[in-house]
Structures are given as C-alpha cells and as structure tokens.
N, C-alpha and C positions, 0 to 999 in steps of 0.2 A: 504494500500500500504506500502511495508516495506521501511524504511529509509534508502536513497540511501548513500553510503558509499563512499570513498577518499581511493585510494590504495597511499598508499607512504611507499616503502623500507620495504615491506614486511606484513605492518598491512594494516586494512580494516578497516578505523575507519569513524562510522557515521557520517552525517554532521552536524546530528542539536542535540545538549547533552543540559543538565537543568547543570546549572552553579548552585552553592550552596553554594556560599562563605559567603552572609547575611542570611545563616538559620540556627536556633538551635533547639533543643529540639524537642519537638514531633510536633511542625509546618516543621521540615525538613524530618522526619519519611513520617509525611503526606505528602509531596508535593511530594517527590520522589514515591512515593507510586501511587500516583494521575498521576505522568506524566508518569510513566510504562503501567500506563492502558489507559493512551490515544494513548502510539504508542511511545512514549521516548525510545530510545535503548542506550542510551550515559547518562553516570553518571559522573559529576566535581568533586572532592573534594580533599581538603589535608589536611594534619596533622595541618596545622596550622589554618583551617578554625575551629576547635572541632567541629566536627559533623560526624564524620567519621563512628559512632557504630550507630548515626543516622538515615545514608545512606545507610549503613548494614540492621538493621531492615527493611527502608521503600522496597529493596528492597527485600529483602523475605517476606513483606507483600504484595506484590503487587500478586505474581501467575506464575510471569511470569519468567524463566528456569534462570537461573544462566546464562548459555551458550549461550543467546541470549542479553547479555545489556552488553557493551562496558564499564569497570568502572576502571577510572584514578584517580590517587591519587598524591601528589605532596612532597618531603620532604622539609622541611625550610633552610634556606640559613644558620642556624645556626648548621646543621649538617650535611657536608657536608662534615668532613674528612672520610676518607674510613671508620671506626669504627664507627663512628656515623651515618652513612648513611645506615651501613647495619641494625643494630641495630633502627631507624628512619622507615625505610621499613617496616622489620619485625613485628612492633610494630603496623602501621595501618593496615596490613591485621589482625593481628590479631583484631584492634577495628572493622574491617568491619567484620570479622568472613567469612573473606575465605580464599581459599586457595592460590590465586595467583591474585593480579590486572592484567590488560590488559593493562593498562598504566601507568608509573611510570617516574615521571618527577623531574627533579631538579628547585622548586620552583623558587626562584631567584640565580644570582649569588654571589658569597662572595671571595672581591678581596684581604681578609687576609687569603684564601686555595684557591689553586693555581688546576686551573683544572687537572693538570697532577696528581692529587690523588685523585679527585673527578669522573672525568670522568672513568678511570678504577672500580673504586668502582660502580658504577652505573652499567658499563656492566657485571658486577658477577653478579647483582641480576635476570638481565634478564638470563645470562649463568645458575645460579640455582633455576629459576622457579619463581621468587618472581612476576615479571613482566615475562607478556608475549612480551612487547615491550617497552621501554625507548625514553624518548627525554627530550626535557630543556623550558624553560619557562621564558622570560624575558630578553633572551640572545642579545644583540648586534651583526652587523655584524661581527667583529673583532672576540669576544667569540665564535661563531654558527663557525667560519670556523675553530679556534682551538680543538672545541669540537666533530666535525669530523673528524678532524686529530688524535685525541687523541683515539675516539671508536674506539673497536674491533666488537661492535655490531653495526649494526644500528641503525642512531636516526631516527625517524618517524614523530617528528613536533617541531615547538618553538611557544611557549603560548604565543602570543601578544598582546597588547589594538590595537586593529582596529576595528574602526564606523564610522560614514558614514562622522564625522566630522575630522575624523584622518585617514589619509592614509600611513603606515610606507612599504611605498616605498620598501627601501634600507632593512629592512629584509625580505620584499616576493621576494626579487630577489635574496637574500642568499638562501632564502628556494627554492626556483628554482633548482638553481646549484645544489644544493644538494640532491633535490627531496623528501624535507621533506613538509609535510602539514602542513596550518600553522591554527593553531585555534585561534577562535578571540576572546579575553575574553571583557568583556565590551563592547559587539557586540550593545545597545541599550545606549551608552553614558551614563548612568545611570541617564535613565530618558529624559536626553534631548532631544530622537529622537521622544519621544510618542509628544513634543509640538511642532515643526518644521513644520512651515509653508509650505516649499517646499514638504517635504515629504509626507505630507498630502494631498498636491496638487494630487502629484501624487496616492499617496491611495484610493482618491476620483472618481478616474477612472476604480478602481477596486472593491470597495467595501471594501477598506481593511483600514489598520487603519496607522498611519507613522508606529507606532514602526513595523508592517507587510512588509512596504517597505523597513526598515532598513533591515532588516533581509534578505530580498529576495535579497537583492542590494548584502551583505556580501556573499550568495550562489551562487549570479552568477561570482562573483570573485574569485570563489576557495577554499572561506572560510569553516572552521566548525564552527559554531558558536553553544557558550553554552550560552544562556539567562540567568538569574536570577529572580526569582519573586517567591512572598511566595503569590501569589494572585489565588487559583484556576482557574477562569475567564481570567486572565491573561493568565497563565498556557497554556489553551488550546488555548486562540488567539495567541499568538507568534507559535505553531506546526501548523500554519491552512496557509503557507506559500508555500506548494508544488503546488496549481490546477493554481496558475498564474503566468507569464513570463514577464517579464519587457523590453521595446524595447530597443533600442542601444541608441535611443535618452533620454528613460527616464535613463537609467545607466550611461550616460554623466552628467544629471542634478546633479541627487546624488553625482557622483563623484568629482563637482563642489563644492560642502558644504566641504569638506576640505579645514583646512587651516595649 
C-alpha cells in the first residue's frame, strides 16, 4: 500500500519518513537503504547531521526511482545569511548527488540574522530549483507568522518535537492558519515511549508495541512523523502502523501523557 501523503500549500509530502539525525557511516547507507525496501518514501536529513552523501548512497542502493522518495534536507542556523544559505544548499545536494531536494528547510533559527534576509534567500533556492518546496524547522509562533509574511514562496511545514508526552499546542494552531504541515521530529521521545506503561496498555489490545501507539497516536493528529532507529527490527516495526485505528477514547488516553 503506498504511503499516504499530507497536501499543504502545494507539496504532497508522506506521513511517515526515517529520521536520521543518530546515523553515520555505512550503518546510515544501510538503514536508509533497508527502509526504501520496506515501503519508506520520506528521507530526514541535514547538513548538520554529516550523513548527507550517506543518505545519497543508501538511496541509490536501494532500487527504488529517485522520483518516488520525498528527500528533505535542512541548513544550520549558522548559515543563514543569504550567501551562506545559498552556498549551505548547494553544497548538500551536491553531498547527496542530486539534482534538486524536495524539501529544504531552515534548521533552527539564528536571532543574530534577522529573517528579512534569511527568508528571501531561502525562497531563491526553491525559485531556482535547488528545493522543490521550503519551510522552517524549530520556529516559534511569533517566527512561523513572520516567516510567512516574509515568503514569496510557500512554506509547507515547521519541524517540531511533538510525542505523545509533548503537545506544542500553540504551533499546530500556527500551522493551521497557515496550512503548513507540521512534522514531528522526536515522534518516539527518544526512547521513552517504547517503556510507557499507558501506551503499552493500549498496544496490548492490538498487538502492537507502545513505540507502534506513539506513532499511530502522532498520524491521527495530522502529524508526519520521521522515527529514528539504526535497528533493522526496529526499522520495520515503527512502518507496521497503517492496518490499525485507534478509538476516540484511546486518543484521549494518549493525549493525557502530556505535560
């Protein structure tokens, strides 16, 4: 079954991507490589994770079409004047060895460059092909409505920590307004949703495992979420989240584990 996708302002980006920001070397070759063949259509990474030529290899090892895997890349908060940012772009498509990302995102933000020369620089790269679609990552309400203000192109989502223990409210209601998608990074608490008694509870009625409820919980919220795991096993239990639906009563429960 193909990976159902999230339209916002123009891109169609998958729900569920392999996060990669703890892998290097030829464990990150391989796992990317590994989740292409299971059905992964969504690739994380940034410039600042070094693994970018990585994630390049695993996937042209993988087989599977350039033109079918959604792959976002992020620049660092430290390059973020217009000059630096184009140059910062340019530079991981080249370590990924293609011609254009799909997603191009401003890392974090840096409140010694001022978005009014950030944000224009950003929508060049998508205006000349580097990205096929841009957005921001880390952004606050305040930031997320200036950096709308500011594009000439659309953004399409802002990168935030939301799991099952964290509910950041106040920017899915930014991303609302705005009709940008909002992807979850740290979608599994890192780690602490695989031991959680509650979620487990409810896994047990499925067959499924907590870190399977966290995940299901964050997709029926709207979420993309991108996992993390250099564990093959792993790997494929975190994708094995589409054949079950969560009731209203069990998405109350979960939603209760925030604090």
């Amino acid at each position: 079954m193909p990976t159902p996708v999230i339209a916002a302002n123009g891109a169609r980006i998958p729900v569920f991507g392999l996060g990669t920001w703890n892998l290097r070397g030829r464990t990150c070759a391989r796992i990317v490589e590994q989740a292409l063949q299971l059905g992964y259509r969504h690739l994380d990474t940034a410039e600042m994770y070094d693994n970018e030529r990585e994630v390049g290899e695993g996937l042209r090892a993988s087989g599977v079409a350039r033109d079918d895997v959604f792959v976002t890349t992020k620049v660092w908060s430290t390059h973020l004047a217009a000059r630096d940012l184009e140059q910062a772009a340019r530079q991981s498509l080249a370590r990924l060895k293609l011609e254009q990302v799909d997603l191009l995102l401003i890392h974090w933000p840096n409140p010694r460059i001022p978005l009014a020369e950030t944000i224009p620089a950003l929508c060049r790269m998508k205006a000349e092909g580097v990205a096929r679609h841009i957005g921001v990552s880390n952004f606050t309400v305040p930031l997320l409505d200036e950096a709308v203000r500011l594009a000439t192109e659309p953004l399409v989502t802002d990168q935030i920590e939301w799991h099952p223990f964290h509910n950041p409210s106040a920017e899915r209601a930014a991303c609302r307004k705005h009709k940008l998608a909002v992807t979850a990074y740290s979608p599994l608490a890192k780690g602490r949703a695989a031991n959680n008694k509650a979620l487990g509870a409810v896994g047990a009625r499925y067959r499924k495992s907590a870190s399977q409820i966290a995940l299901r919980f964050l997709l029926q919220e709207g979420a993309i979420v991108i996992p993390s795991t250099s564990v093959p096993a792993r790997l494929a239990e975190n994708f094995e989240v589409f054949d079950f639906e969560l009731t209203a009563a069990e998405m109350d429960q979960v939603r209760n584990l925030a604090r």
